[in-house]
N, CA, C and O atoms as a GROMACS GRO file, in nm:
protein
  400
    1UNK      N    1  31.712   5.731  30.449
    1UNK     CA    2  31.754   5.593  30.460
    1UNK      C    3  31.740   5.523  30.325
    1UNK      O    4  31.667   5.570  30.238
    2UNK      N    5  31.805   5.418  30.308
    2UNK     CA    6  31.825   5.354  30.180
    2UNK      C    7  31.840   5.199  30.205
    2UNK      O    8  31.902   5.140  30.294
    3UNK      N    9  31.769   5.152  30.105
    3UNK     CA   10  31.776   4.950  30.150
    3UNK      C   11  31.735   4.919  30.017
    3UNK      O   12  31.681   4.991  29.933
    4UNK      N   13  31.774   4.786  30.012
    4UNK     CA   14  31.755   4.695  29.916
    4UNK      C   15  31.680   4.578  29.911
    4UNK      O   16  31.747   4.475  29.909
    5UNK      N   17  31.560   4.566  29.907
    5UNK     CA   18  31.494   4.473  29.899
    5UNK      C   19  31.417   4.380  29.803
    5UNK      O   20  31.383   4.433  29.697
    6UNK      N   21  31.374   4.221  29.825
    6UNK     CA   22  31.357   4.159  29.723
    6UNK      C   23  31.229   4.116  29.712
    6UNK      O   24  31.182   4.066  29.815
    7UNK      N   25  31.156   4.122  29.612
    7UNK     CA   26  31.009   4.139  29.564
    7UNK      C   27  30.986   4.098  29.453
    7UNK      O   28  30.988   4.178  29.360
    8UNK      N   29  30.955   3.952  29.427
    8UNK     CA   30  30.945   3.859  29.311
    8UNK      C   31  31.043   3.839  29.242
    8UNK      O   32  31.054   3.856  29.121
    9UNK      N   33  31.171   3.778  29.364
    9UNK     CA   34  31.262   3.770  29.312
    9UNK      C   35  31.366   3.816  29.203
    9UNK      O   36  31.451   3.768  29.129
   10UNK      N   37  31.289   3.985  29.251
   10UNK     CA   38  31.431   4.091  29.230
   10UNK      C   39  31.444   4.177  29.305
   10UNK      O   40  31.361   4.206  29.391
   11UNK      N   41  31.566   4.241  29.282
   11UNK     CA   42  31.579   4.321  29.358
   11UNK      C   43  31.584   4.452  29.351
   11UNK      O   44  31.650   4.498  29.258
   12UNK      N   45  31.513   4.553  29.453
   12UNK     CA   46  31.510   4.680  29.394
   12UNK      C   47  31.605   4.791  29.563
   12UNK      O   48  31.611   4.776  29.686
   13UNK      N   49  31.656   4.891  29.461
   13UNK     CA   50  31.705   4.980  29.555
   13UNK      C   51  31.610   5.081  29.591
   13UNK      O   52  31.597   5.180  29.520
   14UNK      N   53  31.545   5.065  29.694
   14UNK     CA   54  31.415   5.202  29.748
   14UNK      C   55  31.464   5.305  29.833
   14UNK      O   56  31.546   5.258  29.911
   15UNK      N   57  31.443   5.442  29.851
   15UNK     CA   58  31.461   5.525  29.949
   15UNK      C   59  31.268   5.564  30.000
   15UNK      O   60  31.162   5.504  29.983
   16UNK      N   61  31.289   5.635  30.035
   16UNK     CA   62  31.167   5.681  30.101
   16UNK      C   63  31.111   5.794  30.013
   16UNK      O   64  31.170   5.880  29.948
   17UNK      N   65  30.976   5.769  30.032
   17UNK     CA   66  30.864   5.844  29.941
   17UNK      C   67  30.918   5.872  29.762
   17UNK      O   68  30.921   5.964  29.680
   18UNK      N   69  30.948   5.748  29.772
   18UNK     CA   70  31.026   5.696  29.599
   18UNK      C   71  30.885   5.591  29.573
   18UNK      O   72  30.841   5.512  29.657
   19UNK      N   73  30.818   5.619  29.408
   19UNK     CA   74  30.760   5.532  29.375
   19UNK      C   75  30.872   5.381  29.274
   19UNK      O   76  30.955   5.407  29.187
   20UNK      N   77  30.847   5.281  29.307
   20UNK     CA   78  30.908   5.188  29.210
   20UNK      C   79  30.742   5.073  29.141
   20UNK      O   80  30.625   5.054  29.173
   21UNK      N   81  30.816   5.038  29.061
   21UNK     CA   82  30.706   4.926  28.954
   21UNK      C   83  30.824   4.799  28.988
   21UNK      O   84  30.946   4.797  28.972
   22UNK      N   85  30.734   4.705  29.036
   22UNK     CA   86  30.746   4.597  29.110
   22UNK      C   87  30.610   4.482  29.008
   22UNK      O   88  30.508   4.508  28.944
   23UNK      N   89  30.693   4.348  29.045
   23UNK     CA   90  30.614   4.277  28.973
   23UNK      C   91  30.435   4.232  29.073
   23UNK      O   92  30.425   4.230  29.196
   24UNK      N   93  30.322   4.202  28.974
   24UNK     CA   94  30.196   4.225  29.023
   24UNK      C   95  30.193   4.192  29.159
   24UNK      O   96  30.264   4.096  29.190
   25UNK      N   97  30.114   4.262  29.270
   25UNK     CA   98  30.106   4.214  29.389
   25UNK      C   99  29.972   4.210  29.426
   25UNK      O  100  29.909   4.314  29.405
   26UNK      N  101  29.900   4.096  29.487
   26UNK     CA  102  29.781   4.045  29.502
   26UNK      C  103  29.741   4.180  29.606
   26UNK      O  104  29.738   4.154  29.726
   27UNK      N  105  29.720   4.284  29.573
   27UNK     CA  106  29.711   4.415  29.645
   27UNK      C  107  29.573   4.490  29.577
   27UNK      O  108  29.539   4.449  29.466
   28UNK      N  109  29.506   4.580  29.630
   28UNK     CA  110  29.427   4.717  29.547
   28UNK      C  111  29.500   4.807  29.600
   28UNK      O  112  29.577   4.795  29.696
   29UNK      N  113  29.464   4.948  29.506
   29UNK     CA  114  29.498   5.066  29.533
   29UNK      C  115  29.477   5.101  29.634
   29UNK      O  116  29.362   5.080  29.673
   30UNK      N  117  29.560   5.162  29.716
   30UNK     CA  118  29.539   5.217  29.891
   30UNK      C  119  29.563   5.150  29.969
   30UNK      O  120  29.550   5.189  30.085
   31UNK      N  121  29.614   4.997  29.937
   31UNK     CA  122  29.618   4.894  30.036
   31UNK      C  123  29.780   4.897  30.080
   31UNK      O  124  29.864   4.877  29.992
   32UNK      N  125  29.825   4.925  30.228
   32UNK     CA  126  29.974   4.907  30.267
   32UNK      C  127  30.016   4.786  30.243
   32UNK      O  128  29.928   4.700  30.255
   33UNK      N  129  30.148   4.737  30.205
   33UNK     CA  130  30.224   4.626  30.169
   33UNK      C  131  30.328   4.621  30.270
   33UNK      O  132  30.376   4.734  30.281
   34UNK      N  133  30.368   4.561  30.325
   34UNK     CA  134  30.504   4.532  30.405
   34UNK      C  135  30.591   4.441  30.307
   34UNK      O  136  30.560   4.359  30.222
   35UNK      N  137  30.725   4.494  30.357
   35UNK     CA  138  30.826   4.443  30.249
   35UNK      C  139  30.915   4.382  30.386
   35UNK      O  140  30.959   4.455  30.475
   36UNK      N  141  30.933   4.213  30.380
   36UNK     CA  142  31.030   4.152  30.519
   36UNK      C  143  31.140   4.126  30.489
   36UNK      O  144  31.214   4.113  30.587
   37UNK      N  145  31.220   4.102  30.324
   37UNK     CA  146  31.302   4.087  30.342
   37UNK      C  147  31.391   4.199  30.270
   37UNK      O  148  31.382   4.219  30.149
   38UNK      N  149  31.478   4.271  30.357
   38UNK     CA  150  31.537   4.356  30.346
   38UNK      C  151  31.699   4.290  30.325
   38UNK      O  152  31.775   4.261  30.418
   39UNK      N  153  31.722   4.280  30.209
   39UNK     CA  154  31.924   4.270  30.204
   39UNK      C  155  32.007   4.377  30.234
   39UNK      O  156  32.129   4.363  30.230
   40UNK      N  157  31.956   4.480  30.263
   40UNK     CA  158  32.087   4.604  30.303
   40UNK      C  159  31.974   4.718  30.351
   40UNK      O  160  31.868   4.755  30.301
   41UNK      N  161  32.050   4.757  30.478
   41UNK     CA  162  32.007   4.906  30.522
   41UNK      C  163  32.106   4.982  30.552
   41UNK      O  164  32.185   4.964  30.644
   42UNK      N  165  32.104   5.102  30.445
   42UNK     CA  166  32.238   5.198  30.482
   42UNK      C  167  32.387   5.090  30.437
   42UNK      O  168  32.434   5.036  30.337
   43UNK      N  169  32.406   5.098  30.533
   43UNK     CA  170  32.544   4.992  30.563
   43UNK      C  171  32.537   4.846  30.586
   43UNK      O  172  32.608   4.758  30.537
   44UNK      N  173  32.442   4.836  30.666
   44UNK     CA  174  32.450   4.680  30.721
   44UNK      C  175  32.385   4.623  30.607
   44UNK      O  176  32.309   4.667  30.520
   45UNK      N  177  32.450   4.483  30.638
   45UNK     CA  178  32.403   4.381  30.493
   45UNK      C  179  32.414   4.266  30.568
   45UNK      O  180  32.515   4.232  30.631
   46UNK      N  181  32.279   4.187  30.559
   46UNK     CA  182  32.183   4.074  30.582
   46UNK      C  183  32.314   4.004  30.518
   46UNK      O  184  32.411   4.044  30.453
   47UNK      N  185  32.248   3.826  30.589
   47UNK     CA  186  32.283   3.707  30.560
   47UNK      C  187  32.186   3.588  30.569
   47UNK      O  188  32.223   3.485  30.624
   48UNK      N  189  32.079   3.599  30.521
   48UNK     CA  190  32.068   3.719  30.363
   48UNK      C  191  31.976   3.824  30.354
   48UNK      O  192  31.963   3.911  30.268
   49UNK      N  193  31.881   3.788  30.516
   49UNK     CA  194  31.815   3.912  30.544
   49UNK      C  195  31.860   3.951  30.661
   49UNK      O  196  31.914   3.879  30.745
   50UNK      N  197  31.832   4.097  30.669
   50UNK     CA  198  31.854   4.160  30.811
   50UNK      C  199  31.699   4.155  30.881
   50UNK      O  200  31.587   4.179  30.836
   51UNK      N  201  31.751   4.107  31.025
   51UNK     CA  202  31.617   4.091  31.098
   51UNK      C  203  31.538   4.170  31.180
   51UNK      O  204  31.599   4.187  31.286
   52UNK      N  205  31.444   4.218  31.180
   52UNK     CA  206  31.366   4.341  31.248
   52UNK      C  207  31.373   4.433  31.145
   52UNK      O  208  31.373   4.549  31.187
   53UNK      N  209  31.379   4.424  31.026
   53UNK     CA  210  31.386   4.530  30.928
   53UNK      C  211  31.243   4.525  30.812
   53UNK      O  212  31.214   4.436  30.733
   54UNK      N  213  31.191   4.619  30.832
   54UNK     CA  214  31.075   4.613  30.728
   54UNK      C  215  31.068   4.768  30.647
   54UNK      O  216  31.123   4.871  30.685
   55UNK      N  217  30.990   4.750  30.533
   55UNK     CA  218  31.007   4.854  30.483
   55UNK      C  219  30.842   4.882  30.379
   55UNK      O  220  30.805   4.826  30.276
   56UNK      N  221  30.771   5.002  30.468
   56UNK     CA  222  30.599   4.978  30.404
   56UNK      C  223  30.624   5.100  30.303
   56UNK      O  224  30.705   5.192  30.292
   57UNK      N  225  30.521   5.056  30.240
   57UNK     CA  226  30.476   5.079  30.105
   57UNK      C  227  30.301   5.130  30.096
   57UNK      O  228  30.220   5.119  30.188
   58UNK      N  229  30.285   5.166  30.010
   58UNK     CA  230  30.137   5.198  29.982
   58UNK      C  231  30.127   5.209  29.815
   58UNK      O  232  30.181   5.288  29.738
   59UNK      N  233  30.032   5.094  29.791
   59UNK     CA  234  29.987   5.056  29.630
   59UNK      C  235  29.939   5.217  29.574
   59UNK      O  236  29.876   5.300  29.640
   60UNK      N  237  29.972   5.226  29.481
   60UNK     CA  238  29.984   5.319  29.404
   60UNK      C  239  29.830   5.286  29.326
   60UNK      O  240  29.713   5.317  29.351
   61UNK      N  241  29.899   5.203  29.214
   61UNK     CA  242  29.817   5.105  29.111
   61UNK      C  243  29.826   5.010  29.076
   61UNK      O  244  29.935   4.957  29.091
   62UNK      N  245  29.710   4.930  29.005
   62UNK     CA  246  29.779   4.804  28.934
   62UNK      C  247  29.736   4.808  28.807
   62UNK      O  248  29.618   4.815  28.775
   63UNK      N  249  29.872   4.801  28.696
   63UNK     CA  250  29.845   4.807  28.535
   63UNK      C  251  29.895   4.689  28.460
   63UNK      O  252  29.928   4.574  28.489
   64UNK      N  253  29.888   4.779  28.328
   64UNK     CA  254  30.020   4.629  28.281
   64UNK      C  255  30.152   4.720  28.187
   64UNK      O  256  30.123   4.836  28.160
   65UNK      N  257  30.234   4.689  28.159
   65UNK     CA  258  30.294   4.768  28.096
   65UNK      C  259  30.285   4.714  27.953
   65UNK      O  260  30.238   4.609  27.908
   66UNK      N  261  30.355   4.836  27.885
   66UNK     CA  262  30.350   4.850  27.722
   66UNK      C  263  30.372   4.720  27.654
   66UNK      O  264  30.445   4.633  27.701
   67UNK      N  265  30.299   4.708  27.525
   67UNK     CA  266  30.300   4.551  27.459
   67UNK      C  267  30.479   4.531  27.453
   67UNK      O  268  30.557   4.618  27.492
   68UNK      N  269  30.512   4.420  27.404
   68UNK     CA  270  30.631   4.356  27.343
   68UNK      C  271  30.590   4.324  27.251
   68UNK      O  272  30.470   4.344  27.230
   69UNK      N  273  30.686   4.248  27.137
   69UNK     CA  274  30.655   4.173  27.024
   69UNK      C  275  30.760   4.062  27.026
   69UNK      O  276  30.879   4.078  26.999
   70UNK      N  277  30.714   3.971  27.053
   70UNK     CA  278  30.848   3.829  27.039
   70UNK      C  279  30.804   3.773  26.906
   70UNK      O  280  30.689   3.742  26.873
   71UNK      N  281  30.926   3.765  26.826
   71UNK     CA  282  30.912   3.729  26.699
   71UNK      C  283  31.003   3.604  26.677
   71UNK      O  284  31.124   3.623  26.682
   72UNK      N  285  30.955   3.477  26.653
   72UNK     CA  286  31.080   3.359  26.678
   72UNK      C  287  31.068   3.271  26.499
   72UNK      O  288  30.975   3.245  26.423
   73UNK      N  289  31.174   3.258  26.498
   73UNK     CA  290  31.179   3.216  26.342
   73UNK      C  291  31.316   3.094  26.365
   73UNK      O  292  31.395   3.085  26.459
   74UNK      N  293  31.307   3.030  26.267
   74UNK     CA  294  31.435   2.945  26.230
   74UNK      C  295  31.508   3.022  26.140
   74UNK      O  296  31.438   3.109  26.090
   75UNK      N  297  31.614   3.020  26.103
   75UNK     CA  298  31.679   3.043  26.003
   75UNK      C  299  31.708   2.964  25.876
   75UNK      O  300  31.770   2.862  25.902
   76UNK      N  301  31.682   2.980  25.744
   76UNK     CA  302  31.636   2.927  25.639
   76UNK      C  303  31.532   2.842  25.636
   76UNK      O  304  31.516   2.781  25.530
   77UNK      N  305  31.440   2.817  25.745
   77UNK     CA  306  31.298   2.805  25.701
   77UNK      C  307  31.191   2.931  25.712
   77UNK      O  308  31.175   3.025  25.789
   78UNK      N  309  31.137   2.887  25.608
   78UNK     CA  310  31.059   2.980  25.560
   78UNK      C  311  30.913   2.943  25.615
   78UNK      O  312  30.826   3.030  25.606
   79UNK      N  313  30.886   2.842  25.660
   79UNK     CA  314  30.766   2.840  25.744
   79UNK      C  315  30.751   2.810  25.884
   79UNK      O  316  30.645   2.770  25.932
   80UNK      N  317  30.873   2.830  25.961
   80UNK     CA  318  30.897   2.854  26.096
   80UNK      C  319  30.857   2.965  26.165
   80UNK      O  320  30.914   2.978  26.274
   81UNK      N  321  30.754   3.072  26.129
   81UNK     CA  322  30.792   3.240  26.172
   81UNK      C  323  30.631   3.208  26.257
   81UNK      O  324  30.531   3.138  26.246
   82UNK      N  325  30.702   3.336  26.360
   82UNK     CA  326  30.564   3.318  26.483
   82UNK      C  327  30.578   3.434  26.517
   82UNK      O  328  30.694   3.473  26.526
   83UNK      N  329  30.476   3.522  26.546
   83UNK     CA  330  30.462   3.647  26.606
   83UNK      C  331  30.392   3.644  26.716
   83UNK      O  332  30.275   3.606  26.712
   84UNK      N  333  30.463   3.693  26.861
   84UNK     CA  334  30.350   3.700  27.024
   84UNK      C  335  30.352   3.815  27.032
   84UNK      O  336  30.435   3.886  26.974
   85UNK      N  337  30.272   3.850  27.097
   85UNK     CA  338  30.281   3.989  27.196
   85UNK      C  339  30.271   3.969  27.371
   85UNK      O  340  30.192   3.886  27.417
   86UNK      N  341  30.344   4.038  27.444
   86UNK     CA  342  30.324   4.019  27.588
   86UNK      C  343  30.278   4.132  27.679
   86UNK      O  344  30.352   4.226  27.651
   87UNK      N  345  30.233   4.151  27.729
   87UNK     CA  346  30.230   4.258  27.849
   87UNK      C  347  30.253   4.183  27.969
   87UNK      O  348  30.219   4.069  28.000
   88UNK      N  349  30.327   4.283  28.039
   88UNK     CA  350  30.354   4.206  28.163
   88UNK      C  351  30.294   4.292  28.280
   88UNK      O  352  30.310   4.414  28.283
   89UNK      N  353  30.216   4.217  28.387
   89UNK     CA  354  30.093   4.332  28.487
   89UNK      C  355  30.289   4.353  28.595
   89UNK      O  356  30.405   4.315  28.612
   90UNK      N  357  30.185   4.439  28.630
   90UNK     CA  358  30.284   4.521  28.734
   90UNK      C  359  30.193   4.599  28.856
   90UNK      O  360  30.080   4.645  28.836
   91UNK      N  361  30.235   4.603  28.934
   91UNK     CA  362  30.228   4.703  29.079
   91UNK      C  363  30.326   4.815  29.107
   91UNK      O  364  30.446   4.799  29.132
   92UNK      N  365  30.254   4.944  29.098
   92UNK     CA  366  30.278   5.104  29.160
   92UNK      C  367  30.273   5.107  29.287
   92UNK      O  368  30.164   5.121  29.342
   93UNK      N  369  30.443   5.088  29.393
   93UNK     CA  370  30.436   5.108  29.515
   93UNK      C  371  30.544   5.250  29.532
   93UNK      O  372  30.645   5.289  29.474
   94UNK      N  373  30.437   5.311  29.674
   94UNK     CA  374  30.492   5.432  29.675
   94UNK      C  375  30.544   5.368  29.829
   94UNK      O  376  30.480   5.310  29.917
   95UNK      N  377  30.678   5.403  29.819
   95UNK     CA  378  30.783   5.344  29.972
   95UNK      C  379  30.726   5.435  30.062
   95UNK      O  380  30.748   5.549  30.020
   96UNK      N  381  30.650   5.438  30.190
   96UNK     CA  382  30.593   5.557  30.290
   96UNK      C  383  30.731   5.517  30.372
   96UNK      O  384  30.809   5.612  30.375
   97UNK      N  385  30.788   5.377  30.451
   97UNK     CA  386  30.908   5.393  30.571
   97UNK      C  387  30.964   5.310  30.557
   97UNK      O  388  30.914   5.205  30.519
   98UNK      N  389  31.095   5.326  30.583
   98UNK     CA  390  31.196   5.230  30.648
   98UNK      C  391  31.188   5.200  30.758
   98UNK      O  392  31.266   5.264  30.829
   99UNK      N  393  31.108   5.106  30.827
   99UNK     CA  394  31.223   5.078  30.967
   99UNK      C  395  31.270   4.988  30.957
   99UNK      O  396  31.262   4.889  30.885
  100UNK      N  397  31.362   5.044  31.087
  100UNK     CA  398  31.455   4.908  31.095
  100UNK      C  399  31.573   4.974  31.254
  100UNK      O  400  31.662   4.902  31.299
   0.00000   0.00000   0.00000
């Protein structure tokens, strides 16, 4: 089975016993997650969710991923220049079912 569901306002395509990185979820490792709003199963497609459809999960981990570097400058000033770095945390969910 195959669905599309939305999880901090994005959206990811999951099948079953597929891990995805999803944005942080107030979760620990080992803890099941239910996912309620489902936009597509198989064929059928929500307006804007389909109802009676859930789709569990089991936390993997919680990390952060690899630095960034945002570098913001003006152009022809020479004392405008700024260097950030970001990591952004994330959640390891492993999809255990579809129902629906």
């Amino acid at each position: 089975m195959n669905a599309v569901i939305k999880v901090g306002g994005k959206q990811y395509f999951v099948k079953e016993n597929e891990e995805i990185f999803v944005e942080k979820l107030n979760a620990n490792p080992g803890d099941e997650v239910k996912f309620e709003k489902v936009l597509m199963l198989d064929n059928k497609v929500g307006n804007p969710y389909l109802e009676g459809v859930t789709v569990l999960g089991e936390v993997v981990k919680n990390g952060k991923q690899r630095k960034i570097r945002v570098f913001k400058y003006k152009s022809k000033d020479r004392s405008n220049r700024k260097t950030q770095g970001h990591r952004q945390p994330y959640t390891k969910v492993k999809i255990t079912k579809i129902a629906g």
